[in-house]
VMD Tcl script that draws the C-alpha trace (Angstrom):
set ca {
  {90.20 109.74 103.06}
  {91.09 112.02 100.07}
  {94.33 111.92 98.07}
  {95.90 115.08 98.66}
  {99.14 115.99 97.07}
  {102.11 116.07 99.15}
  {105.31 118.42 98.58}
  {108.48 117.50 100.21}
  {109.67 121.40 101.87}
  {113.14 121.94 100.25}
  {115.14 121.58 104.05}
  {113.89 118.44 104.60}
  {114.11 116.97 101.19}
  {117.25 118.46 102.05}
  {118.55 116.41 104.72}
  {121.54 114.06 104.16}
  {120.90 110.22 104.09}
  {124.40 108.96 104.24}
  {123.44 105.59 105.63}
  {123.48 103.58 102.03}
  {123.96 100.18 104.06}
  {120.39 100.71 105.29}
  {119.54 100.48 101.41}
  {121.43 99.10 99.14}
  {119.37 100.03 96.25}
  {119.12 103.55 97.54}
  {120.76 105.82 94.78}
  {121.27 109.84 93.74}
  {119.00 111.23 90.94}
  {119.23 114.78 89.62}
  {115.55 114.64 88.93}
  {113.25 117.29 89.91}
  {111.25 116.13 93.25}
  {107.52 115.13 91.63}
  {104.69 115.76 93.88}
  {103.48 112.38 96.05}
  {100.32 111.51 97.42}
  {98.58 110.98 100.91}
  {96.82 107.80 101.15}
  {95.32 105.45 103.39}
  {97.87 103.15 105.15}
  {98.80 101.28 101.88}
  {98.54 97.32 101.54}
  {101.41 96.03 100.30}
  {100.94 93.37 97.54}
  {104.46 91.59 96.31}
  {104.90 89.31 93.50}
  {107.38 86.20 94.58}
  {109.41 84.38 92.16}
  {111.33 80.57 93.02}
  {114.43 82.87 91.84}
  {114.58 86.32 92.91}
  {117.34 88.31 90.67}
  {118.49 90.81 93.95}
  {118.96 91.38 96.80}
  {116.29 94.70 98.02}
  {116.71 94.33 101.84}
  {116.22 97.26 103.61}
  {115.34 99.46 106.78}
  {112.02 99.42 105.50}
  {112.01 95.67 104.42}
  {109.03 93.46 106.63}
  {110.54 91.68 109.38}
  {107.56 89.55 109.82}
  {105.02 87.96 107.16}
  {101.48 86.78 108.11}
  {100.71 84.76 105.28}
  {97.15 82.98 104.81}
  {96.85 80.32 102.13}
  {97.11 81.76 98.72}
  {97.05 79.91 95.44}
  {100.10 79.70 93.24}
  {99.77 81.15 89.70}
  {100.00 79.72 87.10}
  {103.94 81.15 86.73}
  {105.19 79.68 90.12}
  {104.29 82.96 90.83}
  {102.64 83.87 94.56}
  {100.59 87.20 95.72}
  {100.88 87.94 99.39}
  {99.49 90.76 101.70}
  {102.23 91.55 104.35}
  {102.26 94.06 106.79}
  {105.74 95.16 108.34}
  {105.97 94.56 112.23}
  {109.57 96.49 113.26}
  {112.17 97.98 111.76}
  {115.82 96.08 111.03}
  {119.15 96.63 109.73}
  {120.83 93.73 107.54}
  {124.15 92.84 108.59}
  {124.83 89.96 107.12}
  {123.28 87.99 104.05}
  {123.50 84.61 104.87}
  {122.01 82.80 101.48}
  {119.67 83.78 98.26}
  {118.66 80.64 97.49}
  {115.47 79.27 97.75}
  {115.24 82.20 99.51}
  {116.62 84.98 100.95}
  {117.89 84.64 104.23}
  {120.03 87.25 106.60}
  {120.86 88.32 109.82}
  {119.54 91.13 111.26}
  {119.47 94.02 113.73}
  {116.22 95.34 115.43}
  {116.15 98.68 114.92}
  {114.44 100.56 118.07}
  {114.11 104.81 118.37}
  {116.78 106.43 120.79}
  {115.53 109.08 123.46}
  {115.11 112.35 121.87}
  {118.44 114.51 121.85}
  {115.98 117.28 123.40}
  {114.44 115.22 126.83}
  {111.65 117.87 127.21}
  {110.67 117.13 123.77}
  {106.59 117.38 123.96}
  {106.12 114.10 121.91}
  {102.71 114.27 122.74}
  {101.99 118.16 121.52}
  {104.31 117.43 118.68}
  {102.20 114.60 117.24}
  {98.66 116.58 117.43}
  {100.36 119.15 115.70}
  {100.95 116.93 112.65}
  {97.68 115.29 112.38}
  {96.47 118.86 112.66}
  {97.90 119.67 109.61}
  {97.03 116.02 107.69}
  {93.27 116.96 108.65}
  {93.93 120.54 107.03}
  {95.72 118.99 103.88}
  {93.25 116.69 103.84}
  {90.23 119.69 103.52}
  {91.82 121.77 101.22}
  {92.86 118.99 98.83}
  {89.19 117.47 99.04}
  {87.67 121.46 98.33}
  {90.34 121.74 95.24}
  {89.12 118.19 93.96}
  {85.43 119.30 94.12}
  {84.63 117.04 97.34}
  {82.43 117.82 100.25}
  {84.39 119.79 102.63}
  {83.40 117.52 105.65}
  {85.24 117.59 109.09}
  {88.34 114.79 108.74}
  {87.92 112.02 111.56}
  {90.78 111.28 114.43}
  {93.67 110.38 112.57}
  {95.82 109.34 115.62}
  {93.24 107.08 117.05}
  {94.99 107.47 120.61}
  {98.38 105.76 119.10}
  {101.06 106.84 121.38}
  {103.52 109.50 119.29}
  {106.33 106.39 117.74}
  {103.81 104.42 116.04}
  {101.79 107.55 114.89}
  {104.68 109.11 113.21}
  {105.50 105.86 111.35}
  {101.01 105.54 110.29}
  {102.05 109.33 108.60}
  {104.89 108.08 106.99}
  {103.26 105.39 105.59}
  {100.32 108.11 104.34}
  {103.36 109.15 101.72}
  {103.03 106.24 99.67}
  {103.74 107.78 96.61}
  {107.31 108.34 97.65}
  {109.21 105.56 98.94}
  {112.91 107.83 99.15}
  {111.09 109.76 101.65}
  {109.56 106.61 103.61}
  {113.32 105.47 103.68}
  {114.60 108.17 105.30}
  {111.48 108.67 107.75}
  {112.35 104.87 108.24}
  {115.84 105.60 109.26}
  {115.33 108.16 111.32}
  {115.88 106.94 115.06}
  {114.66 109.74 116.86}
  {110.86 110.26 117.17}
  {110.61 113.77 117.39}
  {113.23 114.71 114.54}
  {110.82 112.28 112.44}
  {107.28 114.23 113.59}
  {109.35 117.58 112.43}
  {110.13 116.32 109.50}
  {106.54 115.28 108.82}
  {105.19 118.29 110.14}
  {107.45 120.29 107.65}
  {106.71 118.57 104.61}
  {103.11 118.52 105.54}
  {103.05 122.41 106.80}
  {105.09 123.38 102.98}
  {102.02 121.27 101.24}
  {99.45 122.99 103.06}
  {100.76 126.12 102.34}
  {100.96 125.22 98.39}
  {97.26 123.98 98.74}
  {96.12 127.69 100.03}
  {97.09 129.28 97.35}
  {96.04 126.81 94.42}
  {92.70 127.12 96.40}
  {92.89 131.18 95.87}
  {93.65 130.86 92.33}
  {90.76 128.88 91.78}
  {88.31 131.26 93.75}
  {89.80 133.84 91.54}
  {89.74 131.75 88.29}
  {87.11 129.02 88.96}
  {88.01 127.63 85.71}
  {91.62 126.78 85.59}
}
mol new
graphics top color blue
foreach p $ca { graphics top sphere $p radius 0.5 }
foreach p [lrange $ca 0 end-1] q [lrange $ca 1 end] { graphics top cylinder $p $q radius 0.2 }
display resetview
């Protein structure tokens, strides 16, 4: 799969997140949004120290750790491969030494606010528009313009909308707040937008360069 740019649409970078206690590292910049990428489903590789210097528990945080054996460095110093299972809250931190240990609320998605919500129609819709990123970003980078494979792979709408938010690995504010969203559909729109406003910008960089093949 290609690396297209991504563009968070200006309502949906927009939205409020008001819900600092699901991240307490989550702060306010007056930077200018960069563009992010689309990526495969990314492989998270941590580095673990005996003393960890804070405390960066999240919504998006792994609940569960399948560890095989891995040798320690030379530091005291471990790499591990984890891949998050479910969503939690933090309530309570318990302890931070040896580790960090807290308790913790499952985090499940509510019924849509809109019951006749097409979750289904919804989610082809999206990966509709990741296979058209996808092409255009591939023709722009000089790639073969080849038809895109299933993205959804038959996953039921929930855990397709979180595989697309994990395709935005370039910008973890946005992850967050896809994280924290507890309504499926209301985090397939927001997808859909920021993937429908990069599309768009991808159409017209692609007619520039017919126009100016050079630039």
């Amino acid at each position: 799969m290609a690396l297209p740019q991504i563009l968070p649409s200006t309502s949906s970078s927009a939205i409020p997140n008001n819900k600092s206690h699901l991240n307490p590292t989550n702060h306010h910049s007056n930077n200018p949004v960069k563009p992010f990428f689309l990526s495969q489903p990314p492989i998270h590789r941590r580095q673990w120290r005996r003393k960890p210097m804070s405390l960066r528990c999240s919504a998006s945080s792994f609940s569960e750790k399948h560890h095989t054996n891995q040798p320690k460095l030379s530091d005291d110093r471990f790499f591990l491969i984890c891949k998050g299972q479910e969503r939690f809250r933090v309530t309570k931190l318990v302890r931070t030494k040896p580790y960090l240990v807290a308790e913790v609320v499952w985090l499940e998605d509510r019924p849509s606010a809109n019951g006749d919500e097409d979750l289904n129609a919804l989610a082809d819709e999206v990966e509709t528009y990741m296979k058209d990123v996808i092409r255009l970003s591939n023709r722009l980078n000089g790639k073969p313009e080849k038809e895109v494979q299933d993205l959804r792979r038959n996953l039921f709408p929930t855990p397709f909308s979180f595989f697309v938010g994990s395709t935005f690995e370039g910008a973890p504010r946005e992850q967050q707040a896809l994280l924290e969203l507890e309504d499926t559909a209301m985090r397939l729109k927001r997808e859909k937008e920021t993937l429908r406003n990069t599309l768009n910008y991808l159409t017209a960089a692609s007619a520039v360069k017919d126009v100016f093949p050079s630039t």
